[in-house]
N, C-alpha and C positions, 0 to 999 in steps of 0.2 A: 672249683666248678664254675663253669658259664655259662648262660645263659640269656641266650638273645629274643626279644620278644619283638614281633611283626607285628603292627597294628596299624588302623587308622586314626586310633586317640590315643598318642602318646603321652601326652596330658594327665589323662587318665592314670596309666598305668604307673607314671613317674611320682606320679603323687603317694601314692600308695608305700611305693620302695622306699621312701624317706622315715618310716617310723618303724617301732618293733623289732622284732626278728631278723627280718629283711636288712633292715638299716644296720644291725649289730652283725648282720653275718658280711655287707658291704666290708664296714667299718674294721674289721678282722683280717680282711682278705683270705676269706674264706667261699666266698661265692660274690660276681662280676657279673653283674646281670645289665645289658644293655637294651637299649628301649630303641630301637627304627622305626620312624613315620614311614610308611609304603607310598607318602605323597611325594616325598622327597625322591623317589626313585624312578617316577614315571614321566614319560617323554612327551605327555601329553600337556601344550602351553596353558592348558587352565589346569592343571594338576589333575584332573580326573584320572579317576583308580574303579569308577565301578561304570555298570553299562548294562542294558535292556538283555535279558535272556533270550537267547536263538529261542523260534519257537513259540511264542509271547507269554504270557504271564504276568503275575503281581511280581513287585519287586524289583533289585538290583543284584549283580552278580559282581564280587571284587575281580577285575581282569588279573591276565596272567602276565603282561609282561614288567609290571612293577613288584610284581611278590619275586619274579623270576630274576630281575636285574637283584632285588634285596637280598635275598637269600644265595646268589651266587656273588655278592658281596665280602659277605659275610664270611664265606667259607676262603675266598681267593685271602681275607687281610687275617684270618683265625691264625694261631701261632699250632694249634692241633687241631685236627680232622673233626668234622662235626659227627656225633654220633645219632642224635638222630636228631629228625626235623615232625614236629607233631603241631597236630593240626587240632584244634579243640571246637568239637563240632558237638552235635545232639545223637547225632548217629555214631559215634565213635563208641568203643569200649569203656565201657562205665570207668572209673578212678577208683581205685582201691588203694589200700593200706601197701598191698602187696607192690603194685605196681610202683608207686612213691617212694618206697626202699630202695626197687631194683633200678629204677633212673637215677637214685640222688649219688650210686657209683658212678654214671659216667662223668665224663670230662667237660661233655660241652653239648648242650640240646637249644635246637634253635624251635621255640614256641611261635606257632601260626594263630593269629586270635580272626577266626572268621567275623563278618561281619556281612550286614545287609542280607540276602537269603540265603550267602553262600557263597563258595567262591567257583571258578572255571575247574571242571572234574582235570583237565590239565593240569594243573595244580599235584591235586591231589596224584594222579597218578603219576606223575614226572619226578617231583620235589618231596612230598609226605612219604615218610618213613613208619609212622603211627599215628593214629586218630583215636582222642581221646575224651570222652563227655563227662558232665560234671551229673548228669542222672535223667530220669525220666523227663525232661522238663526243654524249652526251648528262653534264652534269654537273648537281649536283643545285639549280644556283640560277644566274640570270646576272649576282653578283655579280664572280664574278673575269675572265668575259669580261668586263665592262664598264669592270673595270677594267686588263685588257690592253688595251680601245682606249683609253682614256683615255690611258694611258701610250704606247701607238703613235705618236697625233694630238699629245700635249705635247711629247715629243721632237726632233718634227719644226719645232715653234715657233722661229723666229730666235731668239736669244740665250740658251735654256734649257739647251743643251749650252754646256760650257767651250769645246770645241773644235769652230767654224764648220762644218769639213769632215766632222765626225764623223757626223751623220749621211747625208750626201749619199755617202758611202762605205760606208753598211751592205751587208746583202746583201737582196737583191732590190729595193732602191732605183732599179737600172737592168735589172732583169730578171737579174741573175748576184749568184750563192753568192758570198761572202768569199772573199780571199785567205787566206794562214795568216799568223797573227803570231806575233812573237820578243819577248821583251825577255833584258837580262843574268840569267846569265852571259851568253858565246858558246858554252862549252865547259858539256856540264852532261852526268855519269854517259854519256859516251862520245858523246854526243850533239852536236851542232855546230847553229847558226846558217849559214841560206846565206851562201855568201861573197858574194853581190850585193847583201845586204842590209845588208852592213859595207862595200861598196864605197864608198860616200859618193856615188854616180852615181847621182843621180836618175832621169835618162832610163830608165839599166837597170832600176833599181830599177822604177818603172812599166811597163816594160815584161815584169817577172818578175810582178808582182803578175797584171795583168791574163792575162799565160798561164794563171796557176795558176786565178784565176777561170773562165777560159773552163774549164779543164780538170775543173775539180770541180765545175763545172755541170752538166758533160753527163757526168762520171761519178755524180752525184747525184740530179741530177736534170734529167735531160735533158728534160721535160715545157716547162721553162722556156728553154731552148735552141731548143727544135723540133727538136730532132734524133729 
């Protein structure tokens, strides 16, 4: 999979790809995630990439023709077709489990990290393919949303986790919150390890996991229950 990230701190977001997950799914050749400065792209002699809102107002607006030179970059030197181009905004479709699945099949998505108030609805309508938020909330760039999808969608990659089943057992993978987990001691400052989970009884064992799931879903978050 690929993955090319639009930004104006590349910095940022390059620093981050170096450890963890990220770095082990690089290091696999298993996901190619490339980092574009949008400063690099503009034909403006002091590099400038944002600009006063038609209309006036607070703020700055990232113009269109450096995301547009970028991202038709990208696609003219790509060895396969971009499948989509998303744009990580406040207003966008919240991020779900679900949606993290169904991207981490495609081939190749080129990530737009908005910045300053926003960028030219040109943009959006011309170039974006889907717009996606990380939740109720406004933060100051969509660099780290884009790289929590990043991370979401590489995770879910066959072979980038050590362990197969690790992520098909997250939580909301099947619509339900995590179980709780133990590791040693058994016994820690008065505290115990279920006894079913030293059982060595698989069957129970699966069978205590998923109660606890059912039960801290709908004590949790019951929205995801339907309860």
């Amino acid at each position: 999979m690929r993955i090319d990230i639009v930004t104006v701190l590349p910095e940022l977001v390059a620093s981050v790809l170096k450890h963890g997950v990220l770095q082990r799914a690089a290091d696999k050749g298993l996901v190619d995630v490339r980092v574009h400065d949008i400063r690099t792209y503009t034909l403006d002699k002091h590099r400038q990439v944002d600009d006063y809102p038609y209309g006036g107002g607070a703020g700055m607006v990232l113009k269109p023709e450096p995301v547009f030179r970028c991202i038709e970059a990208i696609r003219a030197e790509s060895d396969v077709s971009v499948d989509e181009v998303v744009y990580l905004t406040p207003d966008g479709e919240t991020l779900t489990q679900e949606t993290a699945t169904a991207m981490s099949l495609q081939k190749h998505i080129v990530l737009l990290a908005g910045h300053y108030i926003g960028v030219d609805q040109r943009i959006r309508d011309a170039l974006v393919t889907r717009e996606i938020s990380m939740g109720d909330y406004v933060l100051s760039g969509g660099e780290i949303p884009a790289l929590v999808l990043t991370d979401a969608m590489a995770r879910l990659i066959p072979g980038v986790l050590g362990d197969a089943e690790s992520a098909l057992s997250d939580s909301f993978q099947d619509g339900l919150l995590g179980a709780p987990v133990y590791t040693r001691p058994a016994e820690f400052r008065g505290m115990s390890v279920p006894e079913v989970l030293r059982s060595g009884n698989h069957r129970e064992i699966a069978r205590w996991r998923e109660q606890q799931r059912q039960h801290l879903t709908q004590r949790r978050r019951p929205d995801l229950s339907g309860n």
